[in-house]
C-alpha positions in Angstrom: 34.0 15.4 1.5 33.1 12.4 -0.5 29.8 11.7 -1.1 28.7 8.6 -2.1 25.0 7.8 -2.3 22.5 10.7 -1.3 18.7 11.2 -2.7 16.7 14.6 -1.6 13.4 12.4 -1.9 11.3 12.9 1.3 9.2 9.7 1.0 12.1 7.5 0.9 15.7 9.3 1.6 18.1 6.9 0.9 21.3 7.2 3.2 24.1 9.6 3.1 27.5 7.9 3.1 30.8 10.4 3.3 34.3 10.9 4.5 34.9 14.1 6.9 37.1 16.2 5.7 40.7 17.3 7.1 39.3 20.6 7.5 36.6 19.6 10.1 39.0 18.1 12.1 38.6 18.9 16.1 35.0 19.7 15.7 31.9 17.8 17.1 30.1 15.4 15.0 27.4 17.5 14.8 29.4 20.7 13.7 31.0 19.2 11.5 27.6 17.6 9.7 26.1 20.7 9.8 29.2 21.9 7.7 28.8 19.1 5.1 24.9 18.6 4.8 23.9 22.5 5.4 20.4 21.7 3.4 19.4 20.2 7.3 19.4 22.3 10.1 21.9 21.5 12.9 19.3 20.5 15.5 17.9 18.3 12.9 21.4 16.3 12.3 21.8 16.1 16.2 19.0 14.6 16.6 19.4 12.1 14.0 22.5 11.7 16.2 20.8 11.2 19.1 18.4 8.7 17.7 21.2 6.2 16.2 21.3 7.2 12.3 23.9 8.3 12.0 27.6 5.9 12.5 31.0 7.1 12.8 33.2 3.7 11.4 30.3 2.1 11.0 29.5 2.2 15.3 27.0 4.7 16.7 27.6 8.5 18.1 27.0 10.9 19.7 26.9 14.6 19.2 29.5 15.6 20.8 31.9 13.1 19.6 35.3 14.8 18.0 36.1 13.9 14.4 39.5 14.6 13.3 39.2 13.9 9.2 39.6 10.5 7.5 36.6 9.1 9.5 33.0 7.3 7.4 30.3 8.3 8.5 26.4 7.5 7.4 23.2 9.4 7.6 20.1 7.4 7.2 17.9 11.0 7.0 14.0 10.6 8.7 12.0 12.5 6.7 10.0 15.2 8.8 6.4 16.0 8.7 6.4 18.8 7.1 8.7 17.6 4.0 5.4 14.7 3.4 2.8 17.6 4.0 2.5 17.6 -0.2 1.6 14.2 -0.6 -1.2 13.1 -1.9 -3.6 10.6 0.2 -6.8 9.0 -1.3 -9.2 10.6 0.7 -13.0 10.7 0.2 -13.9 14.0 -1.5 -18.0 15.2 -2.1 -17.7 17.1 -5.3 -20.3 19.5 -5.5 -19.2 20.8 -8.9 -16.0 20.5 -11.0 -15.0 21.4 -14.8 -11.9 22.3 -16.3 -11.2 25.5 -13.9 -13.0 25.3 -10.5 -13.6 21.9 -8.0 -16.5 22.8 -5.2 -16.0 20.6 -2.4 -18.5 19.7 0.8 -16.1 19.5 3.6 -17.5 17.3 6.3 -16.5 18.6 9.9 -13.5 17.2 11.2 -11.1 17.5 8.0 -8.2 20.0 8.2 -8.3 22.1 5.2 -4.5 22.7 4.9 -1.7 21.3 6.5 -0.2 22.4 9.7 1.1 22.2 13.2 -0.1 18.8 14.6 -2.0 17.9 11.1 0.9 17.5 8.6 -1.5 14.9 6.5 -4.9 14.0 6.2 -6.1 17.0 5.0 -8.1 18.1 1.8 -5.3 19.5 0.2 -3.9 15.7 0.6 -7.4 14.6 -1.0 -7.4 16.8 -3.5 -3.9 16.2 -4.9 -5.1 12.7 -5.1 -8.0 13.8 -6.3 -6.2 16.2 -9.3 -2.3 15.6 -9.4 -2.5 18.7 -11.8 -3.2 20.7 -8.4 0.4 20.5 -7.4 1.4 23.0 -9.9 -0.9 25.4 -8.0 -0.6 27.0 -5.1 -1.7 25.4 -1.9 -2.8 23.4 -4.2 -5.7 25.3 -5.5 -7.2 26.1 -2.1 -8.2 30.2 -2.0 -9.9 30.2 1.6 -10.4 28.1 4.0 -12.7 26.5 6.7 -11.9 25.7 10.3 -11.4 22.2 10.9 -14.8 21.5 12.9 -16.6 23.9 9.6 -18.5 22.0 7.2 -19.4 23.1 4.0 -18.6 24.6 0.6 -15.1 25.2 -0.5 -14.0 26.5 -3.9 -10.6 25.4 -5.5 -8.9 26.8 -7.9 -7.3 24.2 -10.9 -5.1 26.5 -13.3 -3.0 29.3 -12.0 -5.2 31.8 -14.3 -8.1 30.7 -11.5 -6.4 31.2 -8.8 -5.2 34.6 -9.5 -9.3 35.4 -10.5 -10.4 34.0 -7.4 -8.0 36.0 -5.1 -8.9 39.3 -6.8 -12.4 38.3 -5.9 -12.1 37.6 -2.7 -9.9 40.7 -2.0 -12.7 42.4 -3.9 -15.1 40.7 -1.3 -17.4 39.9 -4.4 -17.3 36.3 -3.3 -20.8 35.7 -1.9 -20.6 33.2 1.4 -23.3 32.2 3.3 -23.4 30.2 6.7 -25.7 28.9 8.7 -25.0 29.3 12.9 -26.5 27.5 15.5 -26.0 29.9 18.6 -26.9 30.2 22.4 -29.9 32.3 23.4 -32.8 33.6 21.8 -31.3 36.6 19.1 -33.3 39.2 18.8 -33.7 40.6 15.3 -31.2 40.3 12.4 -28.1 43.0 12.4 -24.9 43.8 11.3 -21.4 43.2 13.5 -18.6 45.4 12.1 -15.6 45.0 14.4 -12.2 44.9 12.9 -10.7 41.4 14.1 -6.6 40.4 14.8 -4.3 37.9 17.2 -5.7 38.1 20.6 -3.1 40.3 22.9 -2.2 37.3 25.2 -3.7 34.4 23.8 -1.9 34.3 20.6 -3.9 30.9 19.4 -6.7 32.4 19.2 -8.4 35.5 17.4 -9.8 38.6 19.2 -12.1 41.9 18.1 -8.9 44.9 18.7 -8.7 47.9 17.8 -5.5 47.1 15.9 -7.0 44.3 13.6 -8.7 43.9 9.9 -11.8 45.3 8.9 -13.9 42.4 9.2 -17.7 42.6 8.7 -20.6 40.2 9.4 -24.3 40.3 8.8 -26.5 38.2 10.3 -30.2 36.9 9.7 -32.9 34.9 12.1 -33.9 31.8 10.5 -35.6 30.2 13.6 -36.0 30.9 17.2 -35.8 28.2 20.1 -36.7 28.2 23.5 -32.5 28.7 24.1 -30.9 28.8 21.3 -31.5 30.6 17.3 -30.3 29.6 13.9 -28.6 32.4 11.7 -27.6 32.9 8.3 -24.2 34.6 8.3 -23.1 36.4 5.6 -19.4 37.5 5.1 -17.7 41.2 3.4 -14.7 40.0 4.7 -13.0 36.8 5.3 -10.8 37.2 9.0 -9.8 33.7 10.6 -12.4 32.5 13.2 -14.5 35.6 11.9 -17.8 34.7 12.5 -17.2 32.6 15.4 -15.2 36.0 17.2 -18.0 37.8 16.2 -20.4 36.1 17.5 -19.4 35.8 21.0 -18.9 39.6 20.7 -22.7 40.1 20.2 -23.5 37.8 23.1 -24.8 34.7 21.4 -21.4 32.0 20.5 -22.0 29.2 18.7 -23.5 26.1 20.2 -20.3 23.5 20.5 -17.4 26.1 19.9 -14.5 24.7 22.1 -12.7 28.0 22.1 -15.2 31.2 21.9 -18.1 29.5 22.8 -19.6 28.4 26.5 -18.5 25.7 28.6 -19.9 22.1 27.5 -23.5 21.5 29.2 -24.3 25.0 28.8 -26.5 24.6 25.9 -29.6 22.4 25.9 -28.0 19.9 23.9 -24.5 18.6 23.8 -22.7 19.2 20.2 -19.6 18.4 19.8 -18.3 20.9 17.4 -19.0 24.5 16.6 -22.5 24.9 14.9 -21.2 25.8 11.7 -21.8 25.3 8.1 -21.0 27.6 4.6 -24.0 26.5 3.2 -24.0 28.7 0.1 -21.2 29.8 -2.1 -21.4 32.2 -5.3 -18.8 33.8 -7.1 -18.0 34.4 -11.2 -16.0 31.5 -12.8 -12.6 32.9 -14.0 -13.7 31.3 -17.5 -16.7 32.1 -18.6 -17.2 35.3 -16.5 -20.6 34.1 -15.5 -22.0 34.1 -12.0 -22.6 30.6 -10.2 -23.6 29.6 -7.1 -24.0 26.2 -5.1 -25.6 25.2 -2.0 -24.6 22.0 0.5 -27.4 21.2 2.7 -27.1 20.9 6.4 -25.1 17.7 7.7 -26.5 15.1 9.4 -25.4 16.3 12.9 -26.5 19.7 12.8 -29.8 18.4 11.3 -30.0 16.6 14.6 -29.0 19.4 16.8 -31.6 21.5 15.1 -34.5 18.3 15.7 -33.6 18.5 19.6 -33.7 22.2 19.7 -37.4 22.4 18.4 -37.8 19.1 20.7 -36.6 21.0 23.8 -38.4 24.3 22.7 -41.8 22.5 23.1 -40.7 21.0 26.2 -43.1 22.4 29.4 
């Protein structure tokens, strides 16, 4: 094989020009690529096939076309999603706090901590390699924990790898102090504990269940205020399970107001919300540094304020 201009650069892959080799002769196009550029996955180079990038003699072909050595062939690669997940993307960012080793954040609701399945951009750890190129030597990009997309509220990121190791430890050690506030249906009763171990729901695999096979995962919970049909918590977190307090929740009979997936159906609540009621209002931990404890808040956002304003509207209601 010849190759005679290739670059590995996922924002702007220039094309790959080469000469098969006798030895591929009598295999398919796409056998035969997958031999030469083994770096891509065969279903990837047929489908560059497929869509027209890559020329045999300088004409289009297909995937099953037969080479039998001698022939030129160019690859004009399409860089995938998840190849540009890394990039960063000047996003808005509300810094709550930020020195030398730690960046707080205020995620709004809507933002995709890290990228994924369906969000390969756009996300905070987008923003915040924009924010901090220096993040790119870190894992994930600093990011220790996350929030669900529809979550607001605080965040802590890591900005040395020293950090990042420290806040691990202390979230393993659950001395991480996060606090949420939770807009739920009905009226709750008095404040409790929920200590249900939580793991991948048996048939619904997106989404997260209480079993008996899952982590330990503990939540207490606190009345703020009462409404006619609804209450607002403060949630506080030992553990940090995905969709914990959300999963939790519906187990003790009262889901958030808005949750799409473990809540009630839309109209059910007295007012319409279009997202989980759901904010980490209060964060504390001890800075790797210094060793000393801090702690930041992030006031309600603006649509949960609102929410809250109907509630006590609807509450006085006759």
């Amino acid at each position: 094989m010849k190759a005679l201009n290739y670059s590995a650069s996922p924002d702007r892959p220039e094309a790959v020009d080469l000469v098969i080799p006798g030895e591929c002769a009598g295999l398919r196009l796409d056998q035969a690529l997958s031999r030469l550029l083994p770096h891509h996955s065969r279903s990837r180079l047929s489908r560059w096939v497929r869509e027209k990038r890559v020329t045999v003699n300088g004409r289009a072909a297909v995937p099953r076309h037969k080479v039998w050595g001698g022939e030129h062939v160019s690859v004009s690669p399409q860089p995938v999603p998840e190849e540009r997940a890394f990039a960063p993307e000047a996003i808005p960012l509300d810094v709550v706090y930020e020195d030398e080793t730690l960046l707080v954040v205020n995620k709004p609701p809507g933002l995709v901590v890290h990228p994924g399945s369906g969000n390969w951009s756009g996300t905070l750890l987008n923003a915040l390699l924009a924010h901090a190129p220096s993040l790119a030597q870190v894992p994930r990009a600093g990011i220790v924990h996350r929030l669900d997309k529809d979550t607001s509220g605080l965040l802590v990121v890591a900005k040395t790898l020293a950090a990042h190791t420290h806040l691990v430890r202390q979230l393993q050690a659950r001395s991480v102090r996060r606090e949420y506030l939770a807009v739920v249906h009905g009226v709750v009763a008095c404040d409790g504990k929920i200590d249900a171990p939580i793991g991948r729901h048996p048939v619904a695999r997106t989404r997260m269940a209480v079993v008996a096979t899952g982590k330990p995962a503990v939540t207490h919970y606190q009345v703020v205020e009462r409404y006619a049909r609804a209450t607002l918590l403060r949630c506080r977190l030992e553990s940090g399970r995905t969709h914990q307090i959300r999963v939790h929740l519906r187990l003790l009979g009262h889901p958030l107001v808005g949750d799409p997936v473990y809540g009630k159906k839309r109209g059910a609540a007295p007012v319409d919300f279009g997202r989980q009621a759901l904010h980490a209002g209060k964060l504390a931990l001890t800075h790797p540094a210094t060793g000393t404890t801090m702690a930041w808040r992030a006031p309600l956002p603006a649509d949960m304020r609102r929410l809250i304003s109907a509630l006590k509207t609807d509450a006085k209601s006759p």
